[in-house]
C-alpha positions in Angstrom: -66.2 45.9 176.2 -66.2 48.8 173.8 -67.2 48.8 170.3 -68.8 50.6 167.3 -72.4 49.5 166.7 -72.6 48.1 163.3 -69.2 48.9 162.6 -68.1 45.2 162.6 -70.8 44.2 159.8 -70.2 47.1 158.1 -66.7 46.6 157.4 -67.1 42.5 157.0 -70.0 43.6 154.1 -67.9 46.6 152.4 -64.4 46.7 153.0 -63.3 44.2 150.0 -66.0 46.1 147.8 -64.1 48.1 145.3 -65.5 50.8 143.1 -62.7 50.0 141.0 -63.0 46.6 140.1 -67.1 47.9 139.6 -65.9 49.9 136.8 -64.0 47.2 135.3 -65.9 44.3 135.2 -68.6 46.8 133.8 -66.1 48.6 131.6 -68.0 52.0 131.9 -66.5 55.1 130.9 -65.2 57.5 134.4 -62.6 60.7 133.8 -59.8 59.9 136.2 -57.8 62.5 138.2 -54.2 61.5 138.2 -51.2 62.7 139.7 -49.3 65.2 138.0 -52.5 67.0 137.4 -53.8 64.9 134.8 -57.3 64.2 133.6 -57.6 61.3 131.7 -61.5 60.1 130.3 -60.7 56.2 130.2 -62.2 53.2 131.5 -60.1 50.3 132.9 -59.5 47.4 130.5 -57.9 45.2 133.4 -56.9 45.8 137.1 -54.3 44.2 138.9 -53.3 44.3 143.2 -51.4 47.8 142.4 -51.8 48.5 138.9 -54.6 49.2 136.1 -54.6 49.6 132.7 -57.0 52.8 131.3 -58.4 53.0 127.7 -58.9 56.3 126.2 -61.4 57.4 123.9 -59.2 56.6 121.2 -58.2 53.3 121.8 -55.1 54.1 123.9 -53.8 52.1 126.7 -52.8 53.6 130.1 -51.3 51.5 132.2 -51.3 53.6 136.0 -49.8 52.3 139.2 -52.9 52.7 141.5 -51.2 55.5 143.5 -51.5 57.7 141.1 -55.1 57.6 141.0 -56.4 60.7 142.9 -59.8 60.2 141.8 -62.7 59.5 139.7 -66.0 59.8 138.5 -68.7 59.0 135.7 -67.9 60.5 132.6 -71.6 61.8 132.4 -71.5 64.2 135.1 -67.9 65.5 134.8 -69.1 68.8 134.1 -70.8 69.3 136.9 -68.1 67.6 139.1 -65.5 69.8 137.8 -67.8 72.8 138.8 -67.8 71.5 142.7 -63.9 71.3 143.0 -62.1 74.1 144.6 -58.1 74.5 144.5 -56.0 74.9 148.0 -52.8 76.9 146.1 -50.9 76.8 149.3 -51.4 72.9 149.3 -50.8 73.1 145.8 -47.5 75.0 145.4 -45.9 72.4 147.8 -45.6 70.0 144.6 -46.3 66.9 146.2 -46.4 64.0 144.3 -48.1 60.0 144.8 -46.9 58.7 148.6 -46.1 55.0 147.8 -45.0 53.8 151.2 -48.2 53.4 153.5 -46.4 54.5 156.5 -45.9 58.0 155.2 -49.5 58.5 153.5 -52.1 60.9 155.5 -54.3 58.3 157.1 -57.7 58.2 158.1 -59.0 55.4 160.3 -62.1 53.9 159.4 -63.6 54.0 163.0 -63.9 57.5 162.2 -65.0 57.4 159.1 -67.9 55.2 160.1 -69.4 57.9 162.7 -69.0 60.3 160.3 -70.6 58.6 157.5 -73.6 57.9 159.5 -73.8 61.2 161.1 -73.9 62.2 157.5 -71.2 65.0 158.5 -70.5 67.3 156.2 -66.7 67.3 155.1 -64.2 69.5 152.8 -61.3 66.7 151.9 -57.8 68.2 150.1 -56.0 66.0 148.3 -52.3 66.1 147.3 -52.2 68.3 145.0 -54.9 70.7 146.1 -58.4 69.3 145.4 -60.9 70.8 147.9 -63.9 68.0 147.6 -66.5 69.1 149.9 -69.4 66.5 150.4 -70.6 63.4 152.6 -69.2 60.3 153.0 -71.5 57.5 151.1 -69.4 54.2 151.7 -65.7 53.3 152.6 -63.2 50.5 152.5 -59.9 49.3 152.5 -58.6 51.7 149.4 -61.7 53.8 148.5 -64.1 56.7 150.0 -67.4 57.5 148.4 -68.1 60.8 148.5 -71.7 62.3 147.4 -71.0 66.2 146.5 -73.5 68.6 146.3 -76.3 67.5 144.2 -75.3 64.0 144.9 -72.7 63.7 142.5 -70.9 60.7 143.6 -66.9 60.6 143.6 -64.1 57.7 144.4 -61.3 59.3 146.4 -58.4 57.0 147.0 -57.6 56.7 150.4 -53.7 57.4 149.5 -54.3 60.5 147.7 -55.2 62.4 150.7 -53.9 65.1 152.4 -56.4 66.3 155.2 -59.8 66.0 156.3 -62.1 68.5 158.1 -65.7 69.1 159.0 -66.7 72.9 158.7 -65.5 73.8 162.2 -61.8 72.5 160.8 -61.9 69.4 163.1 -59.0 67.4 161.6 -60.4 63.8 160.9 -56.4 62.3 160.3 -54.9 59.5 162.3 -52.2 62.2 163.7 -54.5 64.0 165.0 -57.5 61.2 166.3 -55.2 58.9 167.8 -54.8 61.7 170.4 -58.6 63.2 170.4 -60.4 59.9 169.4 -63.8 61.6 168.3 -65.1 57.7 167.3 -65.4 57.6 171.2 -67.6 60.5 171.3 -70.4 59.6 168.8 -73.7 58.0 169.3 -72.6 55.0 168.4 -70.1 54.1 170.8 -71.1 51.3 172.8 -69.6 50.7 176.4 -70.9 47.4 177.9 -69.7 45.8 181.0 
């Protein structure tokens, strides 16, 4: 038998935790990055399976399909979040826009995740439309990745917006790429039992 100590539990505790439905029942204020290159200071006023609805500051409503919520942090420490990001142009000029069918999005599979958010490893994650996010993997599950940036700022990607995923050797964390390397077997935490 072969397995990922703790993995089980940890997805059974956290996978159906969303930061997003956090932020709605508590209706605090976050500045979401959207698609399109939009920045929008809202909270969510209601959240359905693929869509939520954002208020503005000045009573506006929003409503965004989910994929087009790159993503988002506490309005409190936006300054200093918007000081960590870096821009990838190259990624940037390709124009690419929200990926709505799963089977074309840039995967990562949560067995690696899970080494590398108890390894603490230190990761630089590009999004769509350019955003280099370098930090350390907090929590995970099904739709979301916790990210603590420098300073431990804490950011919510959404696991659709991403494009790639590298450690600062440029080890590629995808699915394309670990389904063939398979790092999760390499860590510490890879149990073989007979």
């Amino acid at each position: 038998m072969e397995y990922l100590a703790g993995f089980k539990e940890y997805l059974d505790e956290n996978y159906e935790r969303f930061a997003l439905d956090k932020a709605s029942a508590h209706g605090t204020w976050h500045v979401f990055h959207l698609h399109g290159k939009r920045i929008l200071p809202a909270r969510v006023i209601d959240n359905q399976t693929y869509e939520a609805t954002l208020e503005d500051e000045q009573g506006n409503r929003h409503p965004v399909h989910k994929t087009e919520i790159k993503f988002f942090h506490s309005l409190e420490e936006a300054l200093d979040i918007a000081e960590k990001l870096k821009i990838d142009h190259k990624v940037r000029s390709l124009g690419l826009e929200s990926i709505y069918s799963t089977k074309d999005r840039n995967f990562i599979k949560n067995k690696t995740l899970y080494p590398l958010m108890l390894d603490r490893e230190v990761l630089f994650i590009t999004l769509l439309e350019g955003e280099i996010l370098r930090g350390v993997i907090q929590a995970f599950n099904r739709y979301e990745i916790q990210l603590s940036l420098k300073s431990g700022l804490p950011v919510i990607l959404l696991r659709h917006a991403l494009f790639d995923v590298r450690n600062k050797k440029g080890r590629n964390f995808l699915k394309s790429v670990q389904d063939k390397k398979k790092d999760w077997k390499k860590s510490q935490y890879y149990v073989t039992a007979q």
